[in-house]
C-alpha positions as CSV (number, residue, x, y, z in Angstrom):
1,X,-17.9,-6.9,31.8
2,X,-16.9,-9.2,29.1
3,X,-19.5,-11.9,28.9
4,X,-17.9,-15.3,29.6
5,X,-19.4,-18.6,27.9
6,X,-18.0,-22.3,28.2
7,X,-19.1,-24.9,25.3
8,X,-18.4,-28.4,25.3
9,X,-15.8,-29.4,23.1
10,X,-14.4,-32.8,21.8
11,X,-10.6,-33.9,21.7
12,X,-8.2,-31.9,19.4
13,X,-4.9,-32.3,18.4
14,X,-1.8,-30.7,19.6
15,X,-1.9,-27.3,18.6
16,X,-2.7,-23.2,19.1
17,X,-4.9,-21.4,17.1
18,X,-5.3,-17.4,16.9
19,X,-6.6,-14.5,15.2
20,X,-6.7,-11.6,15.3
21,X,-9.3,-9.5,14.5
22,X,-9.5,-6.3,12.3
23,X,-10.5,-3.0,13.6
24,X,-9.0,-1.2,10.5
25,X,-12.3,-0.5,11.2
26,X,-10.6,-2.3,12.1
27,X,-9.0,-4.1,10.7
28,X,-11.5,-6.3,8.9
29,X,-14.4,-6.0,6.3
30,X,-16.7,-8.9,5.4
31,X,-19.3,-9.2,2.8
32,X,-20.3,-5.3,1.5
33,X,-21.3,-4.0,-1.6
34,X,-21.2,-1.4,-3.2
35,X,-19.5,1.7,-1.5
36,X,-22.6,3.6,-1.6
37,X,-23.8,0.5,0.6
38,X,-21.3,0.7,3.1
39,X,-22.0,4.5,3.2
40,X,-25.7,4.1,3.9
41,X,-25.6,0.7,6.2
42,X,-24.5,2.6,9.2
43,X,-27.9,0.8,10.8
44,X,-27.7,4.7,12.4
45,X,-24.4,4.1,14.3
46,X,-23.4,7.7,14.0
47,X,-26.7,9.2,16.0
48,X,-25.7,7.5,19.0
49,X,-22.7,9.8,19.5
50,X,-20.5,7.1,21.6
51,X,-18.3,4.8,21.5
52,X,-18.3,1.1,22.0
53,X,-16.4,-0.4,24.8
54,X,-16.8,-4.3,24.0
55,X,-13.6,-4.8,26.1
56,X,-14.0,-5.5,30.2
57,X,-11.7,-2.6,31.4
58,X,-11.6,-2.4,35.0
59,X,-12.6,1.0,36.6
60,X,-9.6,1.3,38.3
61,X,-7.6,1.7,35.3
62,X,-6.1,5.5,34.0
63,X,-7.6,6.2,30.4
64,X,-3.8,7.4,29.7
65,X,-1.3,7.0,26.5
66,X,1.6,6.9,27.6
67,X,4.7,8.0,25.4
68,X,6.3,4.8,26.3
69,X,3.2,3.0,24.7
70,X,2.7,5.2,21.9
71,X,6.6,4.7,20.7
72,X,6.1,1.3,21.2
73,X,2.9,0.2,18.7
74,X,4.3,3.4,16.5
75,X,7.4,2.0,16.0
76,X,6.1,-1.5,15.2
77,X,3.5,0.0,13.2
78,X,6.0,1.4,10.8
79,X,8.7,-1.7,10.6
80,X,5.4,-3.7,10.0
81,X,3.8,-1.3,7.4
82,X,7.3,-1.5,5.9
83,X,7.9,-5.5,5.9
84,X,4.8,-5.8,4.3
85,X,5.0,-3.0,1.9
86,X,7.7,-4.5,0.5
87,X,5.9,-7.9,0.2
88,X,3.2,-6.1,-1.8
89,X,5.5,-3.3,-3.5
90,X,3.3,-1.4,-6.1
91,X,0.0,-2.2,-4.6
92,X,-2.4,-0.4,-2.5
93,X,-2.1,-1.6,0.8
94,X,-4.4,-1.4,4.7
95,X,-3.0,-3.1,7.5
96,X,-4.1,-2.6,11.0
97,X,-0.8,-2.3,13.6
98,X,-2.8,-1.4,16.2
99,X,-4.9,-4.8,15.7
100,X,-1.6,-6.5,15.1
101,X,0.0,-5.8,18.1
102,X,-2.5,-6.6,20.9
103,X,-2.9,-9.9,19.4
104,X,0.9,-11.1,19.3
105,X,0.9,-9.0,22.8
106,X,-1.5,-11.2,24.3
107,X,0.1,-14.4,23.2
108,X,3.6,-12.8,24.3
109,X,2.1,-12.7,28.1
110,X,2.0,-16.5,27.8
111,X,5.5,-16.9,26.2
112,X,9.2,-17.3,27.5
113,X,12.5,-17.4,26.7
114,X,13.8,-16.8,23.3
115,X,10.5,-16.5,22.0
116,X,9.3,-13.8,24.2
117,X,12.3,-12.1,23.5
118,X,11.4,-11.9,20.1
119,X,8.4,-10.8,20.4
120,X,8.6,-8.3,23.1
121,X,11.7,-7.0,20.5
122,X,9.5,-6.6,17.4
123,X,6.6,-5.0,19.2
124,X,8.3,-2.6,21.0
125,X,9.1,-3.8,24.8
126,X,6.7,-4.2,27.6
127,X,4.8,-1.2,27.1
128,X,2.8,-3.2,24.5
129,X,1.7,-5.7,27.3
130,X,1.6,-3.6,30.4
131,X,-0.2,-0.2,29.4
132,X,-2.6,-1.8,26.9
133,X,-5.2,-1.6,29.0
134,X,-4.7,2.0,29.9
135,X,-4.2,3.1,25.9
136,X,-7.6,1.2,25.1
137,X,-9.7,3.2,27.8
138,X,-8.2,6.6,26.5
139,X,-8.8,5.8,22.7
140,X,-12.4,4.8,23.7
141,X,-13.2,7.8,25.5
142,X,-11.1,10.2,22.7
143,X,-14.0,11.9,20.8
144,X,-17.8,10.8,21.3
145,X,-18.7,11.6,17.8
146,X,-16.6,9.7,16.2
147,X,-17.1,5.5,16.4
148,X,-14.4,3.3,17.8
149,X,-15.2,-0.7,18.4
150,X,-12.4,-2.7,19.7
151,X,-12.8,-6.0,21.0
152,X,-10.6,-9.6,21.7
153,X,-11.4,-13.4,22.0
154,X,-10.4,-16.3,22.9
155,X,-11.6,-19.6,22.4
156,X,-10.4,-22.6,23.8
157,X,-10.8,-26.5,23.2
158,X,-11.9,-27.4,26.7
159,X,-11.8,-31.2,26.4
160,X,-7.8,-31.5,25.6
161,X,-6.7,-27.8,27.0
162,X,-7.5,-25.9,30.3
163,X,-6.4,-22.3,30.4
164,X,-4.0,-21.4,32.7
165,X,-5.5,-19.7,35.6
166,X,-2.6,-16.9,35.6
167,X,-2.4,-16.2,32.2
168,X,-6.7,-15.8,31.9
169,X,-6.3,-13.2,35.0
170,X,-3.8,-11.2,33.1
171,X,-5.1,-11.3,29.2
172,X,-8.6,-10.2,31.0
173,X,-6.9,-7.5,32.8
174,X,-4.3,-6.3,30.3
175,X,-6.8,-7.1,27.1
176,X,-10.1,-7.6,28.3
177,X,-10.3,-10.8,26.5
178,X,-13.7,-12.8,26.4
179,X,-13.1,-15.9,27.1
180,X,-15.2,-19.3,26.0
181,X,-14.8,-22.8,24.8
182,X,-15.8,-24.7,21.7
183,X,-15.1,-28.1,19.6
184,X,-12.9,-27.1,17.2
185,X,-13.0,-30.8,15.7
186,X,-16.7,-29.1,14.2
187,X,-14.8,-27.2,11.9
188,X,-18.5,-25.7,10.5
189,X,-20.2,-25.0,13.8
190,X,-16.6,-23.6,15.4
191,X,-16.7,-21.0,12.1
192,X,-19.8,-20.2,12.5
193,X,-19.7,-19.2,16.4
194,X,-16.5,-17.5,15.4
195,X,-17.6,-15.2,12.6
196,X,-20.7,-14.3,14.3
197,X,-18.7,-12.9,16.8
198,X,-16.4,-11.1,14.3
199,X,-19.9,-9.5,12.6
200,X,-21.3,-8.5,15.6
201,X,-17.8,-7.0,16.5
202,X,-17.7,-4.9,13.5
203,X,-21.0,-3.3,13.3
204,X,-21.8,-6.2,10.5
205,X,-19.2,-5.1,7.9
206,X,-17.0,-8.8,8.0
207,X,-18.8,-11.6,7.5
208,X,-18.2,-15.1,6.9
209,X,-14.3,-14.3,7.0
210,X,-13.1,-17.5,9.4
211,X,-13.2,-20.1,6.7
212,X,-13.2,-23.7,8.4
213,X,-10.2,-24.4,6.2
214,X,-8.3,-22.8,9.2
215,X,-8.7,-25.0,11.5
216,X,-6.7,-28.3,11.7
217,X,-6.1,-31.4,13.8
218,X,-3.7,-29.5,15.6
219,X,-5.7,-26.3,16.4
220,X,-6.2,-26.0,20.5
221,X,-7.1,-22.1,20.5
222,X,-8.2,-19.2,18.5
223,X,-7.4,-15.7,19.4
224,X,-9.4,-12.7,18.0
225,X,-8.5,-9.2,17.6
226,X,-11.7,-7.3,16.3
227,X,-11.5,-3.3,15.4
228,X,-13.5,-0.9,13.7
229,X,-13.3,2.7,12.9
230,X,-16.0,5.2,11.1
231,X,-15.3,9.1,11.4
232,X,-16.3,12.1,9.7
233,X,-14.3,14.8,8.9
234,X,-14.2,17.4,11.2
235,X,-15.0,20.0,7.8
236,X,-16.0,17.5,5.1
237,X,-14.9,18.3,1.3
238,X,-17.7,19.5,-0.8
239,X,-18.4,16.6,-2.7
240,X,-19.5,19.7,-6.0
241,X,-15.9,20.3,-6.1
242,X,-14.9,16.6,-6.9
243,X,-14.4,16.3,-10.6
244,X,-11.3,13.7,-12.4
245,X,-7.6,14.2,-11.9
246,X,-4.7,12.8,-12.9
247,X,-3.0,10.4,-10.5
248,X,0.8,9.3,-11.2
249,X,0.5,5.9,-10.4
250,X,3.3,3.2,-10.5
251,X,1.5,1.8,-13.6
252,X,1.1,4.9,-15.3
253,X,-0.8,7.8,-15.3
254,X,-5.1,7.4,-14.1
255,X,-8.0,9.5,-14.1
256,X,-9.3,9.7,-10.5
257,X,-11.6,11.5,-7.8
258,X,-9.8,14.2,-6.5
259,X,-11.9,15.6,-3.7
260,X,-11.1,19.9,-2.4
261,X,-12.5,21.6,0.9
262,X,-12.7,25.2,1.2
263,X,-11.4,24.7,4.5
264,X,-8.0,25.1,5.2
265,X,-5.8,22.3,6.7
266,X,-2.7,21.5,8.5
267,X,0.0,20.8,6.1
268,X,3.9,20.9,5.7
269,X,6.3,20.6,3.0
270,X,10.3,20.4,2.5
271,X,12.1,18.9,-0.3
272,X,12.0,15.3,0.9
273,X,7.8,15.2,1.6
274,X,4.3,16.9,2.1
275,X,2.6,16.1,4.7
276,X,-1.0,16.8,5.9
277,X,-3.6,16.3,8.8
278,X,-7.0,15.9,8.4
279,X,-8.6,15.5,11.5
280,X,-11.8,14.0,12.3
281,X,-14.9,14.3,14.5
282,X,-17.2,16.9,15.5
283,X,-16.1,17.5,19.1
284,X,-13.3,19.7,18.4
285,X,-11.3,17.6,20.2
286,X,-8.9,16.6,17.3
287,X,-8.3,13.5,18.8
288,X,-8.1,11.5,15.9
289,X,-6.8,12.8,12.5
290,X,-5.7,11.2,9.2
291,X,-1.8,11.5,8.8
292,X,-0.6,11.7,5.0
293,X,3.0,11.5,3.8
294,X,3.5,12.0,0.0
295,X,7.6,11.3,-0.5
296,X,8.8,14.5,-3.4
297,X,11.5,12.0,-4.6
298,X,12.7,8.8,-4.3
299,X,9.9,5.8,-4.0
300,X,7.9,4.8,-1.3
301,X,9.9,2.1,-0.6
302,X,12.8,4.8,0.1
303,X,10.6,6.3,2.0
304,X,9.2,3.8,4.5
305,X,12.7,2.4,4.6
306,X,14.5,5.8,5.7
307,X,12.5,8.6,6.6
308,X,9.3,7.3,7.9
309,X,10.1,6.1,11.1
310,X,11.6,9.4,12.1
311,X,8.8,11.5,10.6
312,X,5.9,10.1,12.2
313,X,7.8,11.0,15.4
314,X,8.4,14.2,14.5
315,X,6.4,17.2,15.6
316,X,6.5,19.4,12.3
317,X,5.3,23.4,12.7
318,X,2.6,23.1,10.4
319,X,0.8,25.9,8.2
320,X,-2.3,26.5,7.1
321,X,-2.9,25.2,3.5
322,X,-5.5,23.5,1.1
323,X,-5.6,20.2,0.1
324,X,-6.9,18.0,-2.7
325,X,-6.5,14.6,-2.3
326,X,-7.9,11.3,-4.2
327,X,-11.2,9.2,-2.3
328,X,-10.4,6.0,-2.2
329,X,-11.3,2.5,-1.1
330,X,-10.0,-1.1,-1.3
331,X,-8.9,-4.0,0.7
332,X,-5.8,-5.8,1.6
333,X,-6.0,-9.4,2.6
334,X,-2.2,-10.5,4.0
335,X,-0.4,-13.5,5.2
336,X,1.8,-11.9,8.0
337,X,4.1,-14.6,8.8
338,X,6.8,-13.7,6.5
339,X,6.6,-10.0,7.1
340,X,6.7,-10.7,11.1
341,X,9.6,-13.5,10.2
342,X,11.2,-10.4,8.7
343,X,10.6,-8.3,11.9
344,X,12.8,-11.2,14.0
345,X,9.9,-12.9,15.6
346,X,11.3,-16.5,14.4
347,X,10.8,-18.9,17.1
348,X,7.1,-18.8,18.1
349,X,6.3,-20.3,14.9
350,X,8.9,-23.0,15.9
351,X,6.5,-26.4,15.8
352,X,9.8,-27.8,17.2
353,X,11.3,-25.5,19.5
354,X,8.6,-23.1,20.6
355,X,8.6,-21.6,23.9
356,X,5.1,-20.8,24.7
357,X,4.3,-22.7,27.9
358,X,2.3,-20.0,29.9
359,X,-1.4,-19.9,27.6
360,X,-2.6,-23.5,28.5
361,X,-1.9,-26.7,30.0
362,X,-2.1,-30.0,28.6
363,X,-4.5,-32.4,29.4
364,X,-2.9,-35.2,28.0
365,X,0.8,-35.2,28.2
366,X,2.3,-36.5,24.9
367,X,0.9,-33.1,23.4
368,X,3.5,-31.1,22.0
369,X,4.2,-27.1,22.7
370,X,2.5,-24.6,21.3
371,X,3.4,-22.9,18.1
372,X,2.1,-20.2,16.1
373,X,0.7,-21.6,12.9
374,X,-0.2,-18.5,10.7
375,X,-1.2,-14.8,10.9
376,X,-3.6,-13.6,8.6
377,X,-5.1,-9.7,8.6
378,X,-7.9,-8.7,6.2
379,X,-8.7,-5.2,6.4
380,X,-10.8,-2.2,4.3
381,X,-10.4,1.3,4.4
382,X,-13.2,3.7,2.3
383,X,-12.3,7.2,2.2
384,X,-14.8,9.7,0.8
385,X,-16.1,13.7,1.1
386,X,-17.4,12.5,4.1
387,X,-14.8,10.8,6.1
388,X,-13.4,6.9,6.5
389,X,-14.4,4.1,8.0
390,X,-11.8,1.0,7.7
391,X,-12.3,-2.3,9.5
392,X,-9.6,-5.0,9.8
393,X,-9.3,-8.4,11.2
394,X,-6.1,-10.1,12.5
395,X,-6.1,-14.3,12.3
396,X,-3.3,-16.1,14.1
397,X,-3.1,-19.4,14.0
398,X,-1.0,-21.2,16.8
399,X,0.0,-24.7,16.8
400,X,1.1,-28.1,19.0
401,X,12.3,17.6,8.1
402,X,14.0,20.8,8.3
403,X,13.9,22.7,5.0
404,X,10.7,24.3,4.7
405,X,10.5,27.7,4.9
406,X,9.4,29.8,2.4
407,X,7.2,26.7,0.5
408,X,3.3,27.1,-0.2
409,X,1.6,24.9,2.2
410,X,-1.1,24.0,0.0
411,X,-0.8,20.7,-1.0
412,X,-2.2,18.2,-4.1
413,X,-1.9,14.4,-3.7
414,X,-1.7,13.7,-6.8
415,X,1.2,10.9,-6.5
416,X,1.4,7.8,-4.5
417,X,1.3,8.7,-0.7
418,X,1.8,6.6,2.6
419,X,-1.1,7.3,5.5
420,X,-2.0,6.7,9.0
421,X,-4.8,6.9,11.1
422,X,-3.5,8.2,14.6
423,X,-5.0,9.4,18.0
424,X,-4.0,11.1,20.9
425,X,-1.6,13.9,21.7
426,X,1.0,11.2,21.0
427,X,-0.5,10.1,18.0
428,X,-1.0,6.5,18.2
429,X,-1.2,5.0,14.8
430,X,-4.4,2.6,14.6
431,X,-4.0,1.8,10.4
432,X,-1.7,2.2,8.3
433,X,-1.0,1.8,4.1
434,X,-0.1,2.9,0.8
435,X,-2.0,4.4,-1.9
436,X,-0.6,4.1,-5.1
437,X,-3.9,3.3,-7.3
438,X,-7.3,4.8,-5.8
């Protein structure tokens, strides 16, 4: 069970603080070096051929994604891939959804009215909320040789707020939230207890990513999303066929790593996109696979904004093909208010007007409703002959193809390509991005 811990804490201002934590692998990297270093700091991870469950799921709940859920976080996973895309057009990009969503879905179960509405809207409808639990068991029990952490907080100034009793039964059923309390007035010694649990939550990779900068007089809570992801490839490319290739980037044309298996993959092709899935683990399972979209013509943009939401839900009769595609690795560090603004979520971040009533109740009464402040996501994604590993961390902050036929299946990604890490017969997407520079 999740461990519970209550601190003292000293008076804070009106206010809500949360964040979410990164699981692109998760969706958040700290301090690493080089990426021979993250390679070789495993700490042996790998050998213990499980997964971790740091989340307190109750036996009695189905390890079961349903199609319901899987629509749900897929579909917000592309209009949020997509709003921030086109924040960040031309760059490489690693978000988390996955991470995303159970964090606003958490603070959703504590919202009403217009605000709830919003919410449940962008991520997708109740689903999100209700079979969380039941999509977290499945994913943790998918493949045992692959490594999947996932893991949520919640920390509370005790001395102004008290949790309320419904909503901690629910985000502890639903989420498995660990729940504790601390004095966020000791902005230093709040960070600290706060990235130590984000490091230990993702196997060391993000360190010291909390800054105290984050907190203010008004911040009453912090919620933490924490996940983390590191997979080979069910037939790894031979790292003796890697040599430089050109990429077509946005800025031009670059000399990169273009890795090639002998092994043959599952691809598909039509005059719109190629697509191809590489699938991870060791099991033979195929439970979680990397799933590549590289548009013919048009831009990505064009892509995200048309086709991609349709694809992804698409069940395509792959062939068999090769493939030779770029290793890559870099980071993407967002503010996601306006992207989430863009996905109607407007009046949870509302200092004026928000409606979020259910999380905590006020010990002194002249304190002002709850309000999301800010939603920040840092994430990293590495992938090599070997296979990825991505981290991510989400930080909220709340406040008082049908043409074919006929076409080789072998495929080169040697042009700027969108990609998702997915699981399950439904194919939940976990990360998402862009890679348009490797």
């Amino acid at each position: 069970m999740a461990e519970h811990r209550v601190y003292q804490a000293c008076t804070v201002r009106e206010g809500f603080n949360v964040l979410p934590g990164l699981f692109l692998m998760l969706t958040c990297f700290g301090c690493v070096g080089t990426h021979d270093e993250i390679r070789n700091d495993s700490r042996n991870i790998k050998n213990n051929k499980t997964s971790f469950i740091y989340n307190a799921i109750p036996d009695s709940v189905q390890a079961y994604i349903s199609p319901e859920y899987s629509t749900a976080i897929n579909t917000f996973a592309v209009n949020l891939t997509r709003s921030v895309y086109f924040e960040n057009v031309n760059k490489n990009l690693v978000i988390s959804p996955f991470s995303v969503s159970r964090n606003l879905s958490a603070i959703t179960a504590g919202t009403s009215g217009t605000a709830k509405q919003e919410l449940l809207q962008a991520l997708g409808g109740q689903a999100a909320i209700d079979q969380a639990a039941n999509a977290l068991k499945d994913l943790l029990n998918g493949d045992n040789s692959i490594i999947l952490q996932c893991a949520d907080a919640l920390w509370i100034d005790s001395m102004r707020y008290m949790l309320n009793p419904i909503y901690k039964t629910e985000i502890n059923k639903k989420f498995g939230v660990e729940i504790a309390g601390l004095d966020l007035q000791n902005k230093i010694a709040s960070s600290t207890v706060i990235n130590g649990w984000i490091e230990r939550n993702t196997n060391h990779y993000i360190k010291s990513i909390f800054k105290p900068s984050m907190i203010n007089q008004y911040s009453a809570i912090v919620l933490v999303n924490a996940i983390y992801f590191e997979a080979d490839w069910k037939s790894p490319f031979d790292i003796q066929k890697t040599k430089r290739e050109p990429f077509n980037s946005p800025d031009g044309t670059v000399l990169v790593d273009m890795m090639e298996s002998d092994y043959i993959f599952s691809t598909y092709k039509n005059s719109a996109y190629h697509n191809a899935k590489v699938y991870y683990g060791t099991s033979g399972n195929d439970y979680f696979y990397l799933d590549i979209y590289m548009p013919v013509k048009g831009s990505i943009e064009t892509f995200l904004d048309s086709l991609c939401q349709t694809v992804i839900a698409t069940k395509n009769e792959n062939l068999n093909g090769a493939l030779r595609m770029p290793k890559f690795f870099f980071e993407s560090d967002l503010d996601l208010v306006p992207s989430l603004k863009k996905l109607g979520i407007h009046e949870a971040f509302n200092p004026v007007t928000s409606d979020i009533p259910g999380i905590a109740t006020y010990k002194d009464e002249s304190v002002t409703p709850l309000y999301i402040q800010s939603v920040n996501h840092y994430a990293k994604i590495k992938a090599d002959e070997e296979g990825t590993k991505a981290v991510a961390v989400t930080n909220t902050m709340v406040g008082c193809g049908s043409d074919g036929g006929g076409i080789s299946p072998d495929i080169v990604l040697d042009k700027p390509f969108v990609y998702f890490i997915r699981a399950g017969q439904n194919g939940l997407v976990l990360f998402s991005g862009v890679v348009n520079k490797p």
